[in-house]
DOMARGU-344182 format. One record per atom (N, C-alpha, C): y, x, z. Coordinates in steps of 0.001 Angstrom, whole numbers, padded with zeros to 6 digits, always signed. Each point is the difference from the previous one (the first is absolute). Layout:
BEGIN
YXZ/...
REM end
This chain:
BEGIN
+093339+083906+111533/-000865+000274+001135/+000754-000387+001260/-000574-000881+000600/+000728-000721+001192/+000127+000856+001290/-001140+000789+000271/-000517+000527+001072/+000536+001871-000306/+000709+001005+001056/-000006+000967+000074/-000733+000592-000134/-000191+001653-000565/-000597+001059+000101/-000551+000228+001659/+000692-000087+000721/-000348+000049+001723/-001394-000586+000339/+000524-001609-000460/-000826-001509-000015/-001452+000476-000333/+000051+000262-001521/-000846+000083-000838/-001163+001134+000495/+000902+001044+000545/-000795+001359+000297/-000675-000337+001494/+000660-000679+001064/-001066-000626+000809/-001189-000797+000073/+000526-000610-001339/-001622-001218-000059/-000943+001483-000568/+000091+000955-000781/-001166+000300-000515/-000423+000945+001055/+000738+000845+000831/-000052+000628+001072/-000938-000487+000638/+000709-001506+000510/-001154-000599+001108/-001500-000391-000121/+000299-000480-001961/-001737-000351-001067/-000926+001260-000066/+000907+001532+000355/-001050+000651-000082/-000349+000247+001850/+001080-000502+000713/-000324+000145+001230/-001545-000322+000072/+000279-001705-000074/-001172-000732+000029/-001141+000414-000635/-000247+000515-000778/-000916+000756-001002/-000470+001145+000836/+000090+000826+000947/-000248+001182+000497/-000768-000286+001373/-000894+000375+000470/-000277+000346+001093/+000651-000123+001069/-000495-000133+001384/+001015-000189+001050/+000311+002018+000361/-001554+000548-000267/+000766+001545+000542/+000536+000463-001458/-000400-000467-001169/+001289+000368-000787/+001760-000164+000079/-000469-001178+000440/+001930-000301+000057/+000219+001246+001502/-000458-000323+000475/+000113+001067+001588/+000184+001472-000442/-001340+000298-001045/+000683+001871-000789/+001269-000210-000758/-000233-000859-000229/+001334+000197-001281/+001279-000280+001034/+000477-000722+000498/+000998+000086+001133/+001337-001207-000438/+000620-000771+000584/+001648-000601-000056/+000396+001166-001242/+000413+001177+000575/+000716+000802-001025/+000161+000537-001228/-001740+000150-000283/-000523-000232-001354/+000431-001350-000488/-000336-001489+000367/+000105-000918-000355/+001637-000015-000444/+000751+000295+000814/+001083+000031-000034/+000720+000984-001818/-000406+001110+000036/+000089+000953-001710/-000593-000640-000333/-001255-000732-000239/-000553-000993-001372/+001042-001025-000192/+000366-001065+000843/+000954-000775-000055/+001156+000279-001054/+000678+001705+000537/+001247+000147-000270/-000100+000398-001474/-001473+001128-000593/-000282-000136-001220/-000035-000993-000769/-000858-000917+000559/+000187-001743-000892/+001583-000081-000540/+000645-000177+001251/+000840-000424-000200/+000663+000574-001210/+000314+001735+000096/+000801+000503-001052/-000623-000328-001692/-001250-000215+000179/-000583-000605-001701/+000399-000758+000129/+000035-001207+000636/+000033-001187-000497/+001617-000260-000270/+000715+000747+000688/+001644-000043-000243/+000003+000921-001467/-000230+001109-000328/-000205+000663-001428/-000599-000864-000976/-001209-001328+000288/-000381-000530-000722/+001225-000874-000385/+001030-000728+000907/+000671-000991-000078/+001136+000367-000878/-000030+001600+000227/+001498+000434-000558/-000342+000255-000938/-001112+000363-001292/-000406-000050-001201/-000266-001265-000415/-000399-001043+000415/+000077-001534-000183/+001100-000313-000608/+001041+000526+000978/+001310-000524-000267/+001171+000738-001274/-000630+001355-000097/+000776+000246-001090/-000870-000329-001042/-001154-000270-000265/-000356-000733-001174/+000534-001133+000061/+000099-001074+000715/+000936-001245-000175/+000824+000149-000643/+001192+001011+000533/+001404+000661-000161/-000348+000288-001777/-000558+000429-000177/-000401+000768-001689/-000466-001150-000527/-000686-000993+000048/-000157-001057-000568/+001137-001059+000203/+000621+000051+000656/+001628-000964-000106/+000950+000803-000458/-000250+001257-000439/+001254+000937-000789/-000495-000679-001702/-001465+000034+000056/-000261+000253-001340/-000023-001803-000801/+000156-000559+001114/+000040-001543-000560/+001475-000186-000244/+000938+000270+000854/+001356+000441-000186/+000106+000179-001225/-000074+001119-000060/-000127+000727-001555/-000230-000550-001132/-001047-000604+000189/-000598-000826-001408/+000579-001319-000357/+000851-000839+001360/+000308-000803+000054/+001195+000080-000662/+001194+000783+000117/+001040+000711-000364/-000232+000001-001889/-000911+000750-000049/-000120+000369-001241/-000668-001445-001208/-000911-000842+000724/-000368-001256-000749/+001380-001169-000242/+000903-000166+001089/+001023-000230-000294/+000982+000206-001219/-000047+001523-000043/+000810+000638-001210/-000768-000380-001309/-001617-000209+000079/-000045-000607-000946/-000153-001167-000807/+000415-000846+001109/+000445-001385-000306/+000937+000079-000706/
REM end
């Protein structure tokens, strides 16, 4: 993933900006916008960091097998 959690959590921020009303965005406020943002952000960083230890567990377990097909050559 090329683009940050930050990055990422502004474009959808702003897609639902655009999506809302002009006196919606006005009730809802910068500061609200601002905690949706920062929520995005923390999933999408929790998403990245479970991404990554499945990687991690799938290059342990190829490791592994690799190790062991060897031995039975």
């Amino acid at each position: 993933m090329s683009e940050l959690p930050a990055e990422l959590a502004e474009k959808v921020v702003k897609g639902f900006r655009d999506v809302l009303s002009e006196a919606a965005r006005e009730g809802i406020g910068d500061a609200h916008f601002e905690d949706l943002s920062l929520m995005i952000q923390e999933v999408i960083a929790e998403a990245m960091n479970e991404a990554a230890d499945r990687v991690a567990e799938v290059a342990r377990t190829l490791r592994s097998d690799a190790g062991r097909r060897e031995l039975e050559l």
